[in-house]
C-alpha positions in Angstrom: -145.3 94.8 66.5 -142.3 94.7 63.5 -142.9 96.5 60.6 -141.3 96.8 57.4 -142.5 99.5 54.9 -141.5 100.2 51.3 -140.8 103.8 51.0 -141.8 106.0 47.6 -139.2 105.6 44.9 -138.7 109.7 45.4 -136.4 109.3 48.2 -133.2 107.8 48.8 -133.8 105.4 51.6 -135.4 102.2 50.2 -137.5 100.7 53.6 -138.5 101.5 56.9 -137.9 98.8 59.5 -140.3 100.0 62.7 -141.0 98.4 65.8 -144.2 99.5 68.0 -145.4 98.7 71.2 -149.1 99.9 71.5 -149.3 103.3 70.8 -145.2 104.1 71.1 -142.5 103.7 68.8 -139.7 101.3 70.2 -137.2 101.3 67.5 -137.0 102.6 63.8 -134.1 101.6 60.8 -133.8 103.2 58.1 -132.4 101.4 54.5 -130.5 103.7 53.0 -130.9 107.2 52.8 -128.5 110.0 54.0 -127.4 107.7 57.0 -126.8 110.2 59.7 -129.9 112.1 59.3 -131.8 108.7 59.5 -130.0 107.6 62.0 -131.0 111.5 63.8 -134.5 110.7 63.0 -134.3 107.2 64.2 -133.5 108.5 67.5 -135.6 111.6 68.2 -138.6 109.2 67.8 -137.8 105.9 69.8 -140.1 106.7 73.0 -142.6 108.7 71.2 -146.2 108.3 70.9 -147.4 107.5 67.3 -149.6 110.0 66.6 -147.2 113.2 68.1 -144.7 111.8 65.1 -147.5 111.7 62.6 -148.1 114.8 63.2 -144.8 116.5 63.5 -143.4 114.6 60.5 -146.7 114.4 57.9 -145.8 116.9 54.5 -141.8 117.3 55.1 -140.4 117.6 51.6 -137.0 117.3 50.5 -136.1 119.8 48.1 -138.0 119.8 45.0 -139.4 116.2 45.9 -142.9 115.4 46.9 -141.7 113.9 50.5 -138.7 113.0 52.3 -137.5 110.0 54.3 -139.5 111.8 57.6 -142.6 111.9 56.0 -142.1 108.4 54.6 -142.0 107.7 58.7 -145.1 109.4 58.9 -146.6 107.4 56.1 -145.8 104.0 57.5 -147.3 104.9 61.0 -150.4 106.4 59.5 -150.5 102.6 58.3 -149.4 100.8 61.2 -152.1 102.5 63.2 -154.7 101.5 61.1 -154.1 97.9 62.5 -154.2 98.5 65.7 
């Protein structure tokens, strides 16, 4: 399943594009944001099972901000998986 998810205005990248299969993650792109820690981010979780993500990226805040382009990751699974 292809995703698209609008991220909070608090952080720099502007969408998540997310692809699942099941219970995995398959691929993720980031819009924006600091490209090469998206891009790291990206990476680390192609392969990995939803909920491990969820839970390893869920309240990650960049500096003074409320959340972060992880947690935004986090966000948009937490909604994905509601579908499924």
């Amino acid at each position: 399943m292809k995703t698209v998810y609008e991220t909070s205005p608090q952080v720099c990248s502007s969408r998540i594009m997310i692809e699942t299969d099941g219970t995995k993650i398959v691929k993720v792109n980031f819009v924006g944001g600091c490209n090469g820690n998206t891009q790291g981010v990206a990476r680390l979780v192609e392969g990995m099972e939803i909920d491990e993500v969820i839970e390893r990226l869920s309240g990650i805040r960049c500096g003074s901000k409320q959340t972060s382009c992880p947690a935004e990751l986090a966000k948009a699974l937490k909604a994905i998986k509601e579908t499924l």
